[in-house]
C-alpha positions as CSV (number, residue, x, y, z in Angstrom):
1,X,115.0,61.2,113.0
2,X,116.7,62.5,109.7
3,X,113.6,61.0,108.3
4,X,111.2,63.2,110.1
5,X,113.2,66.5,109.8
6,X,112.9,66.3,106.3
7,X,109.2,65.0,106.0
8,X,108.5,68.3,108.2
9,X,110.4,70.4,106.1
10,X,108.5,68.9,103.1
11,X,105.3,69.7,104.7
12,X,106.1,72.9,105.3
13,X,107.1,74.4,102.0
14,X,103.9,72.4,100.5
15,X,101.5,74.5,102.9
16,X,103.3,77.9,102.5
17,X,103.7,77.2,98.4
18,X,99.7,76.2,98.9
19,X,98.2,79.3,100.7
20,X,101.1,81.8,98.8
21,X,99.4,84.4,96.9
22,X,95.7,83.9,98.6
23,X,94.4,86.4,100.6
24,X,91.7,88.5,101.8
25,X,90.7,92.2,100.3
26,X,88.1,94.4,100.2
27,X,85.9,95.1,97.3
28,X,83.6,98.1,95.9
29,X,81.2,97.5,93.5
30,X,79.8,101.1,92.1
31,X,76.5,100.6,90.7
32,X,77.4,100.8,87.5
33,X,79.5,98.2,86.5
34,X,82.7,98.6,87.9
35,X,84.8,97.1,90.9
36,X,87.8,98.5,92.7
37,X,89.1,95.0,94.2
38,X,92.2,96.0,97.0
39,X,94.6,93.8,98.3
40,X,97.6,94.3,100.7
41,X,100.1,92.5,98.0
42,X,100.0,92.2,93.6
43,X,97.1,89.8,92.1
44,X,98.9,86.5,91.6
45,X,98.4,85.8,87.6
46,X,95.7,82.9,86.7
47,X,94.1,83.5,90.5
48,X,90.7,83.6,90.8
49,X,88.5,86.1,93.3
50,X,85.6,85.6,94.6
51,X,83.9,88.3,96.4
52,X,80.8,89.5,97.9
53,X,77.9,91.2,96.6
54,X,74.8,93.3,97.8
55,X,71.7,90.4,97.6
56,X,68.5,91.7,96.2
57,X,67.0,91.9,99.4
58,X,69.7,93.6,101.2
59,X,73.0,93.2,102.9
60,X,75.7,91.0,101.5
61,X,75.7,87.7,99.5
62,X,78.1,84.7,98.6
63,X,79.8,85.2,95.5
64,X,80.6,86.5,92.2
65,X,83.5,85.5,91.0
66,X,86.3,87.6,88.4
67,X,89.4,86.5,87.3
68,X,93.0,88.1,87.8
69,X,93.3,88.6,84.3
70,X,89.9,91.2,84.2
71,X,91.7,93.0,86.8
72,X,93.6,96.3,85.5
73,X,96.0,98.0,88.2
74,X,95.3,101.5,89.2
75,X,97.0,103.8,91.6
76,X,96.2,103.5,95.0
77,X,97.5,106.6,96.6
78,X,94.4,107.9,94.8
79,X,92.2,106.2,97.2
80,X,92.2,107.0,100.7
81,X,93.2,103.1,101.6
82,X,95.9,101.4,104.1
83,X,97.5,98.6,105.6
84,X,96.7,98.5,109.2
85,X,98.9,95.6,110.1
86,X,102.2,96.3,107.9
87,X,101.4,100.1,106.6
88,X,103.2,98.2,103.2
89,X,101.6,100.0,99.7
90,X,98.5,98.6,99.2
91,X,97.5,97.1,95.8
92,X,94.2,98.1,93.8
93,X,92.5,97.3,90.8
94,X,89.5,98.3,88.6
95,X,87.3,95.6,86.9
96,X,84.5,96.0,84.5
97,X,81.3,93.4,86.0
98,X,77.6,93.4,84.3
99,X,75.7,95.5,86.0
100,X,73.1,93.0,87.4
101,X,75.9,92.4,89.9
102,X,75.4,95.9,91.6
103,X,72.9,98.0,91.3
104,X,73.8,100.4,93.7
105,X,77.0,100.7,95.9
106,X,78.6,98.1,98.1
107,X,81.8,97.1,99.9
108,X,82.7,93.8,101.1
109,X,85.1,90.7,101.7
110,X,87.4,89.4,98.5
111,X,89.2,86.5,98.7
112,X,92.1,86.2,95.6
113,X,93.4,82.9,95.2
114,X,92.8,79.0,95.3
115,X,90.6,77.7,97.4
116,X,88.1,74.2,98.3
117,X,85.2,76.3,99.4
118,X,84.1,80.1,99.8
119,X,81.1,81.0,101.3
120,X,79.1,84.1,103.4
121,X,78.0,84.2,106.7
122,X,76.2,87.7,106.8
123,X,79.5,90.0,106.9
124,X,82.1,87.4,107.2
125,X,83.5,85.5,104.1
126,X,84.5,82.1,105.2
127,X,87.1,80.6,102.9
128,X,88.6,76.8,103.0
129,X,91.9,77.1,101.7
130,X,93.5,73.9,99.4
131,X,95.9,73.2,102.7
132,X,92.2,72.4,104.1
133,X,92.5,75.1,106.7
134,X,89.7,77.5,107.5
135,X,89.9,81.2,107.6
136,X,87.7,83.7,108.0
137,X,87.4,87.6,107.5
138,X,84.9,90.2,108.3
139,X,83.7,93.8,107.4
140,X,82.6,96.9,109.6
141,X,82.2,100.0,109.1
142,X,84.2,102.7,111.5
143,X,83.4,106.8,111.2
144,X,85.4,107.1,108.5
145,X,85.5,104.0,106.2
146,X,85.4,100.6,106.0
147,X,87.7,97.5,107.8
148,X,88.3,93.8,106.5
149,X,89.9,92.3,109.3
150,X,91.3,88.5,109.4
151,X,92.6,87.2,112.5
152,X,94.3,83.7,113.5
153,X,93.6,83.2,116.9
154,X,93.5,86.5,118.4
155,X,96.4,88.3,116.1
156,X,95.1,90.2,113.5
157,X,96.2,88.6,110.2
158,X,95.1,91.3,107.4
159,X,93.5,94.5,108.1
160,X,92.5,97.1,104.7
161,X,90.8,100.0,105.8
162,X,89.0,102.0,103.0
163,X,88.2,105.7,104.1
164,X,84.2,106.2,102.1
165,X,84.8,110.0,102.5
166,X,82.1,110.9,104.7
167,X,81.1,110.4,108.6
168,X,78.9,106.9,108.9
169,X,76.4,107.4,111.5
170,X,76.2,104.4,112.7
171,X,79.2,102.4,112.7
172,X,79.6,98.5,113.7
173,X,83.1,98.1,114.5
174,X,83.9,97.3,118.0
């Protein structure tokens, strides 16, 4: 019984060590060669992101990929950006990308950390974490701004918001 205890315990601390420091977060490429890449806690050092991108042909594609050490932090309270779940600071950062990357403004799904498999289906990023568990997270656009929402089951996991600064006339959040 002991045994088992301490097997679970084990178990535990491997998953939560595994999926610590990945997360979701929402990106904006500019156009012009820059990213603002948020997140609701600091980049982990040595983590990877990959995140979307705005295909050739329209709407979002399945990934580019920047390192944690590209990023440089900035201060978000000059953003119009929030934590819907925790209202904790949120974290931003600016990254210099070659421009073939965006040619003309987009937001979209990040994902920081390690992971088995990322990929895009339309404006969700799907992401197998190295525990082997799936998570997903989505995009849509309110009024105001832009929402990356992750939920497990039905609670909502992560939720940035990203106000764009102007009324969107046609939004697709539900």
């Amino acid at each position: 019984m002991v045994a088992k205890h301490v097997l679970a315990l084990f178990l535990g601390a491997c998953l939560s060590t595994a999926t610590h420091g990945a997360e979701f977060g929402l990106v904006q490429l500019d156009g012009a060669g820059h990213a603002i890449l948020i997140l609701g806690s600091k980049a982990p050092p040595g983590s990877k992101i990959s995140f979307q991108f705005e295909r050739s042909e329209g709407g979002p594609g399945c990934c580019k990929e920047l390192l944690s050490r590209d990023l440089v932090e900035i201060d978000s309270t000059e953003l119009l950006v929030s934590n819907e779940v925790t209202d904790d600071a949120v974290w931003a950062y600016r990254a210099r990308i070659p421009k073939l990357w965006a040619v003309s403004p987009f937001i979209g799904a990040a994902y920081i950390g390690k992971s088995r498999l990322v990929q895009g289906r339309g404006e969700l990023l799907e992401v197998r974490d190295v525990s082997g568990r799936m998570r997903k997270a989505g995009t849509c656009v309110s009024q105001e701004g832009v929402h990356l929402i992750e939920r497990v089951g039905k609670t909502v996991q992560t939720h940035l918001y990203l106000s764009v600064g102007y009324e969107v006339e046609k939004p697709t959040c539900r």
